[in-house]
C-alpha positions as CSV (number, residue, x, y, z in Angstrom):
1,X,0.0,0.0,0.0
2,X,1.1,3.1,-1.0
3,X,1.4,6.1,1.4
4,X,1.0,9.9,1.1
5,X,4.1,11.5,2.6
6,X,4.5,12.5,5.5
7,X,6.1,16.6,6.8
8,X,7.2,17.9,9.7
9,X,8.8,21.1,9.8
10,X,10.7,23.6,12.8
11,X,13.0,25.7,13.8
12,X,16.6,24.5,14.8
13,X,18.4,26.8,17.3
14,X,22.1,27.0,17.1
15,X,22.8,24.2,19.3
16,X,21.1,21.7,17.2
17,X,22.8,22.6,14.2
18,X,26.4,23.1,15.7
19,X,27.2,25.9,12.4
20,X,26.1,28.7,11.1
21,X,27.3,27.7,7.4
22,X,25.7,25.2,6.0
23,X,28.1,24.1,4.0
24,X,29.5,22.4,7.2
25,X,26.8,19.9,6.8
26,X,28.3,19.0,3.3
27,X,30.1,15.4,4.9
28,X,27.9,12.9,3.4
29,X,28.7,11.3,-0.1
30,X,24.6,11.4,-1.0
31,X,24.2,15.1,0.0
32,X,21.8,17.2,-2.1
33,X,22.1,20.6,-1.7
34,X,21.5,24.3,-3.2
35,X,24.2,26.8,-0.7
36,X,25.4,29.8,-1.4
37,X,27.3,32.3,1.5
38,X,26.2,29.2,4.2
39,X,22.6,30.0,3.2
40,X,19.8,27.3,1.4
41,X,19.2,23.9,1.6
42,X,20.9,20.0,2.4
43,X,19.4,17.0,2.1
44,X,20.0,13.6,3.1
45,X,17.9,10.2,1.6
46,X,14.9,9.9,-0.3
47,X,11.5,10.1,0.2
48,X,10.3,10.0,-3.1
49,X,11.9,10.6,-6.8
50,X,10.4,11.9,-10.3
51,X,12.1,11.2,-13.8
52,X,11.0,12.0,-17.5
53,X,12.8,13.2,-20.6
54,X,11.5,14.8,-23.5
55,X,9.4,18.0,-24.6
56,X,7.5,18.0,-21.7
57,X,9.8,16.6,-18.8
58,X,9.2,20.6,-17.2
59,X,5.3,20.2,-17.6
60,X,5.4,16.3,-16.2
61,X,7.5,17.2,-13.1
62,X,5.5,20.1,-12.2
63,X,2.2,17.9,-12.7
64,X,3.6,14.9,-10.4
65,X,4.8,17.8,-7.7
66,X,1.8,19.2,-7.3
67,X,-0.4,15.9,-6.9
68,X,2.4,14.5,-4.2
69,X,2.1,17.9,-2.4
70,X,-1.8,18.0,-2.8
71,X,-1.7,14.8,-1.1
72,X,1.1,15.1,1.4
73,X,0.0,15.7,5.1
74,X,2.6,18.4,6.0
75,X,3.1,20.1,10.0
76,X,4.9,23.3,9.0
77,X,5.9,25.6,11.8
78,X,8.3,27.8,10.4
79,X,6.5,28.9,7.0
80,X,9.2,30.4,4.8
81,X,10.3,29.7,1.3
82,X,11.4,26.6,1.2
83,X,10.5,24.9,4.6
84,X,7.8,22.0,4.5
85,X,8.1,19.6,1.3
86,X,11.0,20.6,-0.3
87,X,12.2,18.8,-3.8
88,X,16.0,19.6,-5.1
89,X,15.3,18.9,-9.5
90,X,17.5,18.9,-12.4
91,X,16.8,18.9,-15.4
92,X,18.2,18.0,-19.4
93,X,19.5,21.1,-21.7
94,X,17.9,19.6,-24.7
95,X,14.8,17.6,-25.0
96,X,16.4,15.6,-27.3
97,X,18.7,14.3,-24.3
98,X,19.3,10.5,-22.9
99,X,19.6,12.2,-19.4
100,X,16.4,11.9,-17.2
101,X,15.4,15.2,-15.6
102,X,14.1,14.6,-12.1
103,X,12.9,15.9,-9.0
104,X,14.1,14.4,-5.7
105,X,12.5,14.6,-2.1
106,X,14.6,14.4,0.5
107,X,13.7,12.3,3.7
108,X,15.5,15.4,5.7
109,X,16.1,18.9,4.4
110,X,18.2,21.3,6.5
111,X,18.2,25.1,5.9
112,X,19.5,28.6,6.8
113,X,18.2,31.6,5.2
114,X,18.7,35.0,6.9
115,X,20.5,33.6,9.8
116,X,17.4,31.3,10.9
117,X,17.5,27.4,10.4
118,X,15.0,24.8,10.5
119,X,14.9,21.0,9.1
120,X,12.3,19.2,7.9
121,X,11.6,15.1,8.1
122,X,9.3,13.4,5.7
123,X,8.3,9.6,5.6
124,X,6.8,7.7,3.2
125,X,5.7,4.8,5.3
126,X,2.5,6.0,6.8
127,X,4.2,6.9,10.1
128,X,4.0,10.7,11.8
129,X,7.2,12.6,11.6
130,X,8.1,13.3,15.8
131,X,9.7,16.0,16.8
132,X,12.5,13.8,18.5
133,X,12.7,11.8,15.3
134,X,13.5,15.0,13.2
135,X,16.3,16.2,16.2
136,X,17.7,12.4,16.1
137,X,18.1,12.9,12.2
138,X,19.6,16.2,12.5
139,X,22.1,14.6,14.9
140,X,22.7,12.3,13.0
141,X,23.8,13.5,9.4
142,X,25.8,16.1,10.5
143,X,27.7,14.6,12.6
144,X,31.1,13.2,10.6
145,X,32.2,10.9,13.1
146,X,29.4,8.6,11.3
147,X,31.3,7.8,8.4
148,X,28.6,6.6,6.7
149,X,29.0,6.7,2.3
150,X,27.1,6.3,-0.7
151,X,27.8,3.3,-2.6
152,X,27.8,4.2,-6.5
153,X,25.1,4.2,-8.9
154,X,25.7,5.9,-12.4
155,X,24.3,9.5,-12.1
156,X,22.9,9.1,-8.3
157,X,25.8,8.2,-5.5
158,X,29.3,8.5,-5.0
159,X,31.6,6.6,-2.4
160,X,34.2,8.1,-0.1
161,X,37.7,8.0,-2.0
162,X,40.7,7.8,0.9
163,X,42.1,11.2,1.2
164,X,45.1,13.2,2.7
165,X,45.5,15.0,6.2
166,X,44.5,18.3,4.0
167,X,41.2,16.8,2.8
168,X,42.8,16.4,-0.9
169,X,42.1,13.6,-2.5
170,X,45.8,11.4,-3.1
171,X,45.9,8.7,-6.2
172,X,46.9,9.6,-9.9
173,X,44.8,12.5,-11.4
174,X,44.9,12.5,-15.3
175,X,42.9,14.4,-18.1
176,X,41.3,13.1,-21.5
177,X,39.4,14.8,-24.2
178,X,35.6,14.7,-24.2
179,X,33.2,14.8,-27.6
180,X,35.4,16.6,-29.8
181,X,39.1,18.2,-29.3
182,X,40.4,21.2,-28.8
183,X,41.3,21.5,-32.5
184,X,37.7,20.0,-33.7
185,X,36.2,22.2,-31.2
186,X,38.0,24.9,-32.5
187,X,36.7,24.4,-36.1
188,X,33.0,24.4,-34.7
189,X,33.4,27.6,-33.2
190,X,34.9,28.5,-36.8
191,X,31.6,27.3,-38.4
192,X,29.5,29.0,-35.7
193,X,30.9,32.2,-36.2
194,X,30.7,31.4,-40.7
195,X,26.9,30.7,-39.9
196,X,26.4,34.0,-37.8
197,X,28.3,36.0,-40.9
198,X,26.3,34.6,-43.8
199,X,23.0,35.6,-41.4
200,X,21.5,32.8,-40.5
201,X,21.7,33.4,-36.5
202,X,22.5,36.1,-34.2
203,X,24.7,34.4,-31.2
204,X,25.4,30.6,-30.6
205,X,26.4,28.8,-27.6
206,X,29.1,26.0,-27.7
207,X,29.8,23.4,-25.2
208,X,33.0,21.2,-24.9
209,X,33.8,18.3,-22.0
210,X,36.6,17.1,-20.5
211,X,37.2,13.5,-18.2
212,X,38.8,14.1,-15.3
213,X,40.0,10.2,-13.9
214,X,41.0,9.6,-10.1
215,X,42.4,6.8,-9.6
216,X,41.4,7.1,-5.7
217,X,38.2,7.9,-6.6
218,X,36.2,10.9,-6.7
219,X,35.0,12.2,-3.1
220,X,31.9,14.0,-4.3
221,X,31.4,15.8,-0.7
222,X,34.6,17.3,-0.6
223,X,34.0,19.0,-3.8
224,X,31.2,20.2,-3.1
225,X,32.9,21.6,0.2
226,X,36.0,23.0,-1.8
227,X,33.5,24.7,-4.2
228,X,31.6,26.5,-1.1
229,X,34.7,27.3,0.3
230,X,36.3,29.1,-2.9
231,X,33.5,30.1,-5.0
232,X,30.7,32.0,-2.2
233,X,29.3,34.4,-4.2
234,X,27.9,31.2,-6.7
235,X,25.0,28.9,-5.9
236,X,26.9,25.3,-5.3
237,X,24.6,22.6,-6.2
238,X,24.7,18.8,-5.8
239,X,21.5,16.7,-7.5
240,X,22.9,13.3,-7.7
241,X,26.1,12.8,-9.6
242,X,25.5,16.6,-11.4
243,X,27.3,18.9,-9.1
244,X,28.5,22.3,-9.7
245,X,29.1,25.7,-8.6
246,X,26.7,27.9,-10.9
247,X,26.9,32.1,-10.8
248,X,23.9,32.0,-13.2
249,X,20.5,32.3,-11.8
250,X,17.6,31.4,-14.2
251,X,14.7,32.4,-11.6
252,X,14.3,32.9,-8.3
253,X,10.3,32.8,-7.4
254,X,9.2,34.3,-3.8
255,X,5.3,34.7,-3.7
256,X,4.9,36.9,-6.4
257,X,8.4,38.2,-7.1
258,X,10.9,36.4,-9.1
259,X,14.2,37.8,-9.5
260,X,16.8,36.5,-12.2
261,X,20.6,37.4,-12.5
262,X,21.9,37.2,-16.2
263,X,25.7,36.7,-17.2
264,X,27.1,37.0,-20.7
265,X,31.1,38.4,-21.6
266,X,33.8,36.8,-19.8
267,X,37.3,37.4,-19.1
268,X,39.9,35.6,-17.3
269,X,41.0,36.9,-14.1
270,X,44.8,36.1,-14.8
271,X,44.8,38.3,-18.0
272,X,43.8,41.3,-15.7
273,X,47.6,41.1,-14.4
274,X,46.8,42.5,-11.0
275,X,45.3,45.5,-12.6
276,X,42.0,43.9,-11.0
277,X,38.3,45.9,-12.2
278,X,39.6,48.5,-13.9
279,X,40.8,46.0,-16.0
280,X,37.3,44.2,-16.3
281,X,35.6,47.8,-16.9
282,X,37.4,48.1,-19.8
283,X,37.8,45.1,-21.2
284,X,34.3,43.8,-20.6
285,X,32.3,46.8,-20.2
286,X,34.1,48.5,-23.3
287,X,34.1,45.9,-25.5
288,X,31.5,46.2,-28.2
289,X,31.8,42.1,-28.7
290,X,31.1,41.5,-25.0
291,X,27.8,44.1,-24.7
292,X,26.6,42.7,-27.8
293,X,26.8,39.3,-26.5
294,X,25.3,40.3,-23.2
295,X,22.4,42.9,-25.0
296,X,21.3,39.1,-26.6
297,X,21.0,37.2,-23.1
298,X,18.9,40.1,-21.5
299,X,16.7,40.5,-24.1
300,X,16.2,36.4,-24.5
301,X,15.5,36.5,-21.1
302,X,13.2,39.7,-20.3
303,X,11.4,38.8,-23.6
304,X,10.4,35.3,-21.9
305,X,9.4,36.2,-19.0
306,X,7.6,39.7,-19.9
307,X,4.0,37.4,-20.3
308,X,4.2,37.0,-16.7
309,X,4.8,39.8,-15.4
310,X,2.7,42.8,-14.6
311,X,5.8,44.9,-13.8
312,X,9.8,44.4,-14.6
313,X,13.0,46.5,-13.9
314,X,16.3,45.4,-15.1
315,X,19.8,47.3,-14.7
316,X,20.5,49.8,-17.4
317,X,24.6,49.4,-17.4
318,X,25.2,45.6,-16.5
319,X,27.8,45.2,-13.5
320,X,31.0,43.3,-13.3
321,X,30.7,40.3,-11.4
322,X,34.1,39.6,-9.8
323,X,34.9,35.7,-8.9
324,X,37.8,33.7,-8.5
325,X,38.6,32.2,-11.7
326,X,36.5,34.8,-14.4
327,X,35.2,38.6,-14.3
328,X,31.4,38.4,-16.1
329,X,29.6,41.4,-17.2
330,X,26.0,40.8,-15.1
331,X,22.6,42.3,-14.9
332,X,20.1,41.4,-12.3
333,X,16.0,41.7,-13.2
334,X,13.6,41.9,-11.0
335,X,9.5,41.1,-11.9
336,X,6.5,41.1,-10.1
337,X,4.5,38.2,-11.2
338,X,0.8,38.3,-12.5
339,X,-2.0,36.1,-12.0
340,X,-1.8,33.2,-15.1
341,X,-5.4,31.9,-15.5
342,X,-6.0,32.9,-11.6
343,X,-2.8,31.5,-10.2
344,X,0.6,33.2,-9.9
345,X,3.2,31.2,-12.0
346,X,5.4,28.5,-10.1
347,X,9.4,28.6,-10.2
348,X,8.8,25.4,-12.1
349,X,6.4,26.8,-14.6
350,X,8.4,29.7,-15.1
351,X,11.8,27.2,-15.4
352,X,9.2,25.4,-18.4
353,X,8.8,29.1,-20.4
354,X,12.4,30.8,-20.0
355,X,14.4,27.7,-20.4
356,X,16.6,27.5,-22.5
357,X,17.4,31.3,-22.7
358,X,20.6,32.7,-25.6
359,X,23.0,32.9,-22.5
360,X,23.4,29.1,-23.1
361,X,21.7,28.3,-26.4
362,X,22.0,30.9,-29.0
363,X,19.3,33.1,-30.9
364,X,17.0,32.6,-32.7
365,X,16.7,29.6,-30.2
366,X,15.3,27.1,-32.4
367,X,18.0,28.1,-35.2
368,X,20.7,28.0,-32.5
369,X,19.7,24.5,-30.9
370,X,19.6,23.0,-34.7
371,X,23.2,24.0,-35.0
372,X,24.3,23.1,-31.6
373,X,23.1,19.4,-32.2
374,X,25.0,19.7,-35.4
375,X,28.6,21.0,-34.7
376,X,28.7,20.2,-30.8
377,X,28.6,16.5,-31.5
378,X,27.5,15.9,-27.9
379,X,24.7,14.9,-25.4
380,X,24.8,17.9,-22.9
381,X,22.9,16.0,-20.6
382,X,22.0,18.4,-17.7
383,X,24.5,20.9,-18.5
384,X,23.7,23.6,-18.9
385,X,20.1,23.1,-17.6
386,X,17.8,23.9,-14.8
387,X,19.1,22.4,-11.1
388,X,18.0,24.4,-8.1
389,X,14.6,23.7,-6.0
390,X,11.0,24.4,-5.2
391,X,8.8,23.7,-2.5
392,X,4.5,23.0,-2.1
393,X,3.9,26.9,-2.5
394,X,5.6,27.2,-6.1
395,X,8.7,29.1,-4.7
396,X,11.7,28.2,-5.9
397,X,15.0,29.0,-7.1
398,X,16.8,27.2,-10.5
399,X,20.1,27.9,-11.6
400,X,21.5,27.3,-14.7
401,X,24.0,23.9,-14.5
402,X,27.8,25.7,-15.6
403,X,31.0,25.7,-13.8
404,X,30.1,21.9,-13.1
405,X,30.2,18.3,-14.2
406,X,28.4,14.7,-13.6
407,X,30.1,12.0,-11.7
408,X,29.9,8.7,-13.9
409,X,31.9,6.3,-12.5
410,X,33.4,5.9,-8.9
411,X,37.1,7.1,-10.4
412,X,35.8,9.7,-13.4
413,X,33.9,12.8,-13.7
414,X,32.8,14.4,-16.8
415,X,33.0,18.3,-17.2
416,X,31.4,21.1,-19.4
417,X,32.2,24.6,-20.1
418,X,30.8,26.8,-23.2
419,X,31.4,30.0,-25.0
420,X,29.0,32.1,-26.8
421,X,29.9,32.9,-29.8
422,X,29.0,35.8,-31.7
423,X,30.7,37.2,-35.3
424,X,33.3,38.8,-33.4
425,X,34.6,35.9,-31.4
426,X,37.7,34.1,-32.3
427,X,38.2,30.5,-31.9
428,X,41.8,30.7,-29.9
429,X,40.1,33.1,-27.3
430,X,37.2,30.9,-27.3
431,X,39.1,28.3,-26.0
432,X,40.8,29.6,-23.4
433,X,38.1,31.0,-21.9
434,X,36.6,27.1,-21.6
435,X,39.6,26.6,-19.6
436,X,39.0,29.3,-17.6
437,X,35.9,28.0,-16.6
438,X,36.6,24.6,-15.7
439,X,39.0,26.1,-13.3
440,X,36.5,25.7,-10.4
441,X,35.8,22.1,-10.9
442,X,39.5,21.3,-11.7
443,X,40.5,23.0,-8.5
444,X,38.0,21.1,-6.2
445,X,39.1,17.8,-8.0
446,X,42.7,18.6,-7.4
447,X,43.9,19.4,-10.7
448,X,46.0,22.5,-11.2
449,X,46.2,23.6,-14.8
């Protein structure tokens, strides 16, 4: 017999969750979690799961969320975004993908926002959710000593890999080539920018991977650590074997506000030679290539969402964004939803209308994804998708997948960066900057390059 689940959510004080960053709570190999500055969300088992591919994988999830949430019996005593049933989700670039999108309930969810924290402990068995079983839980998962780990299944789990007294992972560390080359990779961006000439498309986006191979394994926990530690001003996400530290927001969906934060023109911090935003200001800022290329991805994205919104304010001069590995020229927008058929639009709905958006497709986009299944000569999978989260209300906040990879096997991970390309862009330049932005998953694997 099946059961409705089962929710019980409250507050934690500090004692019960022994941190104020929650990215100290990143210690189990099966972790889910959506953190950025110690803020969001963890979780820990499964209560239930959601997978479909295709067309309509964004219209499917949302349908099977909302009939497990009409149905769920939920005790919510804190009442913020993102307490009561909570589901971390991630979801395929292309519908054309192998990858199965999904949605993932956690049997615990721990979270910080604004200081506060609270957990949440759903079962599946018929059985009420106890205070004492929820502090027991709490206890439990975040407390390393366990040394409980995952074992691995492709795309889900990853074990614990021995490591050093510094928490680096020891064992040989080597590098192959992915789908295509640098050379053949190069000659696609070539193409991309001949198509873009002759008129046939605006701006195009072009992926390339990488294997990274362990031989002590991969220690997906500590990466996702490392990537907190470094990178804090990124949301670092962990759905299964995709993890990732992304400084792309898609949407962010509060009751009727949804807030977005769009990056397009990239530089690499070590070309600034110390000469630090200045440097940025005038190469990124003052580069006609880069504000063209970033003019496309606000537009894409305003364009979108402008059908569900009754008001909208985006920045007039985009900003420099300043992290570790890259400088980005950014532009936050900010809408105020409107009632859609006499129901304010969910994160997920919103995910299903924006998605994908010319920051990591192209435009025109059907003209752009053509071409991308044509010269990439490979299966994104969730890059470059939507991963984030979204709770019973329709809140929510997805992320678009970069600066990240997917664990496939217990000793390799796969990683993805991408360029867009506009008829400006040069394939030499376009290539560096892909190795610019695997820097952050290089670095928390352990691989200087």
């Amino acid at each position: 017999m099946k059961h409705p689940l089962r929710a019980l959510t409250v507050t934690l004080g500090p004692a019960a969750l022994g941190a104020t960053d929650l990215a100290a709570g990143l210690t189990d190999a099966q972790v889910q979690c959506w953190v950025r500055r110690g803020e969001g969300q963890i979780g820990f088992g499964e209560a239930a799961r959601f997978t479909a591919t295709g067309a309509d994988r964004f219209i499917d999830a949302e349908a099977w969320w909302k009939q497990l949430t009409l149905e769920a019996e939920v005790v919510d005593r804190v009442g913020h975004p993102g307490t009561g049933l909570l589901a971390f989700g991630s979801f395929a670039f292309s519908r054309t993908s192998h990858f199965l999108s999904r949605l993932v309930v956690p049997e615990l969810v721990i979270g910080i926002r604004d200081g506060a924290a609270w957990a949440t402990l759903v079962t599946s068995d018929g059985t009420e959710p106890t205070d004492a079983a929820l502090r027991a839980a709490v206890v439990r998962v975040l407390d390393p000593a366990d040394g409980s780990g995952g074992q691995h299944e492709e795309g889900r789990t990853t074990p614990r890999a021995g490591s050093g007294a510094d928490g680096a992972a020891r064992g040989p560390v080597t590098l192959s080539p992915g789908s295509l080359g640098e050379q053949r990779w190069m000659d696609a961006v070539a193409a991309g920018v001949e198509r873009i000439a002759a008129g046939e498309l605006e701006k195009l986006v072009l992926a390339r991977d990488i294997v990274v191979h362990r031989g002590s394994g991969i220690e997906r926990h500590e990466v996702l650590r490392r990537l907190a530690a470094s990178y804090q001003d990124t949301w670092v996400y962990g759905v299964d074997g995709l993890v990732g530290a992304t400084p792309e927001m898609l949407i962010q969906v509060e009751g009727r506000t949804a807030q977005a934060r769009v990056l397009a023109g990239t530089i690499d911090r070590r070309d600034a030679n110390g000469q630090g935003l200045e440097y940025a200001e005038r190469v990124l800022a003052g580069s006609p290539k880069q504000r063209h290329e970033h003019e496309i991805a606000i537009q894409s994205l305003t364009t979108a969402l402008a059908p569900f919104s009754e008001a909208m304010n985006a920045h007039d001069e985009p900003f420099i964004l300043e992290l570790p590995n890259v400088y980005h020229l950014a532009s936050d927008v900010k809408a105020e939803l409107v009632d859609v058929e006499g129901h304010i639009p969910t994160s997920l709905a919103l995910v299903n209308a924006l998605h994908p958006t010319a920051a990591v497709c192209g435009t025109p986009t059907s003209v752009a994804g053509a071409l991308i299944r044509e010269l990439e000569a490979l299966d994104r999978g969730p890059y470059a998708g939507p991963v984030g989260w979204l709770d019973a209300a329709g809140n929510g906040e997805w992320g678009i997948a970069l600066r990240g990879g997917v664990i496939e096997t217990p000793t390799s991970m796969r990683l993805y960066a991408g360029c867009g390309i506009v008829e400006a862009s040069q394939p030499t330049a376009e290539l560096a900057e892909t190795w610019a932005k695997f820097r952050p998953m290089l670095e928390a694997l352990g691989v200087e390059r």
